[in-house]
C-alpha positions as CSV (number, residue, x, y, z in Angstrom):
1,X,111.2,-189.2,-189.9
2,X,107.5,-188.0,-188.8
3,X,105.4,-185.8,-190.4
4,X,106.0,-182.2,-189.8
5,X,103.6,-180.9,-186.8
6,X,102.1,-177.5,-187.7
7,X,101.7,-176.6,-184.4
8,X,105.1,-176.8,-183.4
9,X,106.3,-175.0,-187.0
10,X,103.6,-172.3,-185.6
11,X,105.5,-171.7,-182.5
12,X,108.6,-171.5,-184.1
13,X,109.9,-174.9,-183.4
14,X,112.6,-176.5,-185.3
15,X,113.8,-173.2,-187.4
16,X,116.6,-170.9,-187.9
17,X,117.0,-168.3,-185.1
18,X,116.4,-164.9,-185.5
19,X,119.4,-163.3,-186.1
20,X,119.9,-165.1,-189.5
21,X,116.2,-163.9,-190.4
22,X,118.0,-160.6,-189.6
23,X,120.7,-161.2,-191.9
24,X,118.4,-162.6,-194.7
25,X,116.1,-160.0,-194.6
26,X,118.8,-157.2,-194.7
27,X,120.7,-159.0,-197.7
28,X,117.2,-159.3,-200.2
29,X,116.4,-156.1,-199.1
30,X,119.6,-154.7,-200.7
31,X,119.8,-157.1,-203.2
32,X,115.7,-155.9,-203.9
33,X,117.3,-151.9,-204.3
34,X,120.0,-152.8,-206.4
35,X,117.3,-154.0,-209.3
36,X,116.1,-150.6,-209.6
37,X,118.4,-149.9,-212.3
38,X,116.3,-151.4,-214.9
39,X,113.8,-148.4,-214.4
40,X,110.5,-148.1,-212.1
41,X,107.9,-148.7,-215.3
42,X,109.7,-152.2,-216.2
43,X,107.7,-155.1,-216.2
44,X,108.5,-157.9,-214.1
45,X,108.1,-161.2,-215.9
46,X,107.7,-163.1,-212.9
47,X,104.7,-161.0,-211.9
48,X,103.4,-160.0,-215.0
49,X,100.9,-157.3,-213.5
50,X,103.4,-155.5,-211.9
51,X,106.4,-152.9,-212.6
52,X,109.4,-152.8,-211.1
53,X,107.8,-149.8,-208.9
54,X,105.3,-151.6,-207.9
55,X,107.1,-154.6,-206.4
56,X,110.0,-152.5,-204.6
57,X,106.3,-150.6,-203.1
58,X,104.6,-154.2,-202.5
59,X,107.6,-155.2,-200.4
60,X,108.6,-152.0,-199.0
61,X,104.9,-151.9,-197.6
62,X,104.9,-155.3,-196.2
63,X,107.6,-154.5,-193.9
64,X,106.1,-151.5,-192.3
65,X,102.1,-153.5,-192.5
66,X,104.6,-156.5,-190.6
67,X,105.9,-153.9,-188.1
68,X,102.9,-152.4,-187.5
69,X,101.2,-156.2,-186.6
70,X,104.4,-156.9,-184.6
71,X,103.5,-153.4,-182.4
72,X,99.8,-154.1,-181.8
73,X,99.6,-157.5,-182.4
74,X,97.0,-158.4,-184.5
75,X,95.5,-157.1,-187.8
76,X,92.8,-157.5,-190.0
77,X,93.1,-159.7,-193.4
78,X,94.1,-157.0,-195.9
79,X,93.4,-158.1,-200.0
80,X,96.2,-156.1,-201.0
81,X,99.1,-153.4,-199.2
82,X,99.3,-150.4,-201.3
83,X,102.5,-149.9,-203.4
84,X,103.5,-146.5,-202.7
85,X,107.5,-146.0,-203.5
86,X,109.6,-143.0,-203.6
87,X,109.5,-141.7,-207.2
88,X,112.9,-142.1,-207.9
89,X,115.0,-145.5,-207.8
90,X,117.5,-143.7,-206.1
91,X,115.8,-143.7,-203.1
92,X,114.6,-147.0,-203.0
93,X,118.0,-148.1,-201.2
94,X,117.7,-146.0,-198.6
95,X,113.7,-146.8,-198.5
96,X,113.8,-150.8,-198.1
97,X,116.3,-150.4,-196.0
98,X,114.6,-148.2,-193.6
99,X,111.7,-150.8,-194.2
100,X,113.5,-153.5,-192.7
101,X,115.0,-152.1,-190.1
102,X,112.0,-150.8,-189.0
103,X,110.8,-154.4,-189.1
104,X,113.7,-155.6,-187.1
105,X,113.0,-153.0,-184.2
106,X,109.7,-154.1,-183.8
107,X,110.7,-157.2,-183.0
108,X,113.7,-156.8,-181.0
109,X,111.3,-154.8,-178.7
110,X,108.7,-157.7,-178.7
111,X,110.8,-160.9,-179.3
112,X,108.7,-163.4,-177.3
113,X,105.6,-161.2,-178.3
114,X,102.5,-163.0,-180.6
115,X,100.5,-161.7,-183.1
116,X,96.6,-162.7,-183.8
117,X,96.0,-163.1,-187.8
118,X,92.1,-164.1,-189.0
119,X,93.7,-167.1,-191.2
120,X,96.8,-167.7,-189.8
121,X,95.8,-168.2,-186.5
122,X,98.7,-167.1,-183.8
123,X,102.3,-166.7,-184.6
124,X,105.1,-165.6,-182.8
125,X,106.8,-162.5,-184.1
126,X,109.8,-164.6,-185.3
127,X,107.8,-166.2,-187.2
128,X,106.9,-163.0,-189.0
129,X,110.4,-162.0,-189.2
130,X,110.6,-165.1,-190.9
131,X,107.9,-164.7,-193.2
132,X,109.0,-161.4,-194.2
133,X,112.7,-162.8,-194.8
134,X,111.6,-165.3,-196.9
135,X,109.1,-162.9,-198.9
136,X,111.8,-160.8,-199.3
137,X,114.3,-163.1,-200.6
138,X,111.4,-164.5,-203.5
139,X,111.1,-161.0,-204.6
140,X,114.4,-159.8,-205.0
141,X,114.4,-162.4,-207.5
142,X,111.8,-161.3,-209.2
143,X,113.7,-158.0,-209.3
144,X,116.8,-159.6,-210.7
145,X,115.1,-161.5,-213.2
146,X,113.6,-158.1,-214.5
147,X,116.8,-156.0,-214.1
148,X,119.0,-158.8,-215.2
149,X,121.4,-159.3,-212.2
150,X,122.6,-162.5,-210.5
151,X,120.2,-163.8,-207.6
152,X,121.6,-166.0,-205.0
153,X,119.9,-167.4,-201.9
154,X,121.5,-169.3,-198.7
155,X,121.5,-172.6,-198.8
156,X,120.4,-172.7,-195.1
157,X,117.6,-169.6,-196.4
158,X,116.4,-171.1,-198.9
159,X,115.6,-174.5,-197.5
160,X,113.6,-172.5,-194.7
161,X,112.2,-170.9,-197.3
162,X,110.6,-174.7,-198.3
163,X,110.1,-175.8,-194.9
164,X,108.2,-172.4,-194.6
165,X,106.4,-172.9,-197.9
166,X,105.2,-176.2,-197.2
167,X,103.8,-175.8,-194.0
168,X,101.5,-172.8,-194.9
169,X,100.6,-174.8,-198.2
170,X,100.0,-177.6,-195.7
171,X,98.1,-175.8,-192.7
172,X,94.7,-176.7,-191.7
173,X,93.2,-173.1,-192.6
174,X,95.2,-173.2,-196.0
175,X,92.1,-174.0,-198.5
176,X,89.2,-172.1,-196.9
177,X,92.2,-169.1,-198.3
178,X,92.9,-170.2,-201.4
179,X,90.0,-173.1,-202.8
180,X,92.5,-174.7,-205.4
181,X,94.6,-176.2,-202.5
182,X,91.8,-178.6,-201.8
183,X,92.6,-180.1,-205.6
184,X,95.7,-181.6,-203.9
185,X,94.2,-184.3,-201.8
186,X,94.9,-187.6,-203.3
187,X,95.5,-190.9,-202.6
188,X,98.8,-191.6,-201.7
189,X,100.4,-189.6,-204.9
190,X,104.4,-189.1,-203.7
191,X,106.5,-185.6,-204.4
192,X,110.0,-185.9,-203.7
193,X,112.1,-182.6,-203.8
194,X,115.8,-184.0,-203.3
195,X,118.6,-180.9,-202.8
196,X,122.1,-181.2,-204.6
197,X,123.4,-179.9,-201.0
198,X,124.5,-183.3,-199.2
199,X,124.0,-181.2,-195.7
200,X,120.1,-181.1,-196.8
201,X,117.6,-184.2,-196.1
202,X,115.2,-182.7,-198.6
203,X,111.3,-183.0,-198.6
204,X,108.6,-185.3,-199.1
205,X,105.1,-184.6,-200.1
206,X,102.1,-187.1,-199.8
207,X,98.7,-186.1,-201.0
208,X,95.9,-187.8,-199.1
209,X,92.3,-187.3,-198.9
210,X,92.4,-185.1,-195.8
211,X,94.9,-183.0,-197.7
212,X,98.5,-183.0,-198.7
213,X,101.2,-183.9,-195.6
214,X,105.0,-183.3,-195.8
215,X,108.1,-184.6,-194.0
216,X,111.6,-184.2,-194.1
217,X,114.1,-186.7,-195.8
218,X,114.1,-187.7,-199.6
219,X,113.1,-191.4,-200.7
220,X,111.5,-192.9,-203.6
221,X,108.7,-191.2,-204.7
222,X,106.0,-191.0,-207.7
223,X,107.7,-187.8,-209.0
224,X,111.3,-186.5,-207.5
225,X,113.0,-183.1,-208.3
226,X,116.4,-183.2,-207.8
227,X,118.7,-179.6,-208.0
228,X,120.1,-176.7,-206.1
229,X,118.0,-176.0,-203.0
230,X,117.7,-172.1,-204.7
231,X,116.2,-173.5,-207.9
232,X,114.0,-176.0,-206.2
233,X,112.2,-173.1,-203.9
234,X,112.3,-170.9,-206.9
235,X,110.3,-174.1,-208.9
236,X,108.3,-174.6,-206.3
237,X,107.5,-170.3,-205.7
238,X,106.9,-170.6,-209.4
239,X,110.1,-168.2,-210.3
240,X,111.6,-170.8,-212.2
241,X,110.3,-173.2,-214.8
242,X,111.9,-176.7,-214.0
243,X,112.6,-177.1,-218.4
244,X,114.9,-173.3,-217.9
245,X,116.9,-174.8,-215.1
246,X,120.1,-176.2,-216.5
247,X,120.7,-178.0,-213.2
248,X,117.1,-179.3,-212.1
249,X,115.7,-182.7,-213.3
250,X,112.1,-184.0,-213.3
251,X,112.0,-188.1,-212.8
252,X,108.9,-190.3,-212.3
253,X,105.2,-188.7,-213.1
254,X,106.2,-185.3,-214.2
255,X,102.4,-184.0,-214.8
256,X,102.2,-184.5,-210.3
257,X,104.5,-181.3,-210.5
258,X,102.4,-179.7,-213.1
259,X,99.0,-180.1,-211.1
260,X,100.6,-179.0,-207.8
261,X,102.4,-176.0,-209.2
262,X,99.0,-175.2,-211.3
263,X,97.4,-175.1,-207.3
264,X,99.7,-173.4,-205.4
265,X,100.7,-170.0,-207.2
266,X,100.7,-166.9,-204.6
């Protein structure tokens, strides 16, 4: 199988269609509300610097900041979105869900629309409706993991999630953003991530010296991760520590997971 083209990921090629973006983004939304039991001042593990208010206000934010770039279509880089969130949990249902359905009307009015980002060049605005799906989805489980609850992911989600994940990793404008993703050129050093789903080919990562490249399909490789596609993206989002994941084994050069997992946190 060739290597993934980043242009053609850009313009939406070769993803799932909108309405299950729809879907996803409705479901982690909810799923994101229903956390709010465990009180807006607890801490979230996963995100150490954050409460529980502050990442139902992080999220919550991004899907009006998304809507507004899907209106105008374009936006300045923004460090940070502020946090604001209705005092009481109560309304945080009622708030995220307004958030993303705000999202989705944007762009249902502007489906073949485009937006201009500084770093991420031009997108279509599936592609943020993507983005925002898959954002979502990560951060509802950070807010189970704080509250305690179950998180569960799509198969079919979640390996867009990695698809998604790999090619921003992967884009050309990817390091001048964050410097530590030019520590993962190599020389030929192999990452295999191999799903316990037979319907999923799973992913291969080769670090060269222009930068690290990825393609679908699972073979041998210098270090393979094999487990549920959920816990895989949830490694590889840095949610999950392989060693806590009954179901997830490390083969091969284990310290290749540690560097690129040392590189990549968001």
């Amino acid at each position: 199988m060739p290597r993934r083209n980043a242009e053609a990921a850009e313009r939406g090629d070769d993803v799932l269609d909108a309405e299950r973006f729809k879907e996803g983004l409705r479901e982690h939304a909810r799923g994101l509300a229903a956390a709010g039991a465990a009180g807006p001042s607890a801490r979230v593990p996963t995100c150490p610097e954050w409460t529980l208010r502050d990442l139902v206000g992080h999220v919550g934010q991004a899907h009006r900041w998304t809507s507004h770039l899907i209106r105008t279509g374009g936006t300045d880089v923004l460090n940070e979105l502020p946090r604001t969130t209705p005092d009481s949990p109560a309304d945080w249902p009622g708030w995220l869900r307004d958030g993303a359905a705000e999202l989705i009307g944007a762009f249902e009015a502007k489906p073949d629309g485009s937006v201009d980002h500084p770093l991420l060049g031009t997108w279509p605005t599936v592609m943020w409706l993507r983005r925002m799906a898959h954002e979502t989805a990560v951060h509802h489980a950070d807010g189970a993991r704080t509250a305690g609850t179950p998180f569960a992911m799509a198969p079919d989600l979640a390996a867009d999630a990695i698809d998604e994940f790999l090619g921003l990793i992967t884009s050309v404008t990817a390091a001048a953003h964050k410097p530590e993703l030019a520590e993962l050129r190599g020389t030929g050093e192999t990452l295999c991530l191999r799903p316990a789903e037979p319907s999923l080919p799973g992913w291969l990562i080769t670090r060269t010296p222009d930068g690290p490249v990825w393609e679908g399909g699972a073979r041998d490789a210098d270090m393979t991760i094999t487990g549920p596609v959920q816990d895989l993206l949830l490694v590889f989002a840095r949610r999950l520590a392989p060693d806590d994941a009954a179901e997830v084994k490390v083969t091969g050069d284990a310290s290749l997971l540690d560097h690129w997992l040392a590189r990549t946190a968001v």
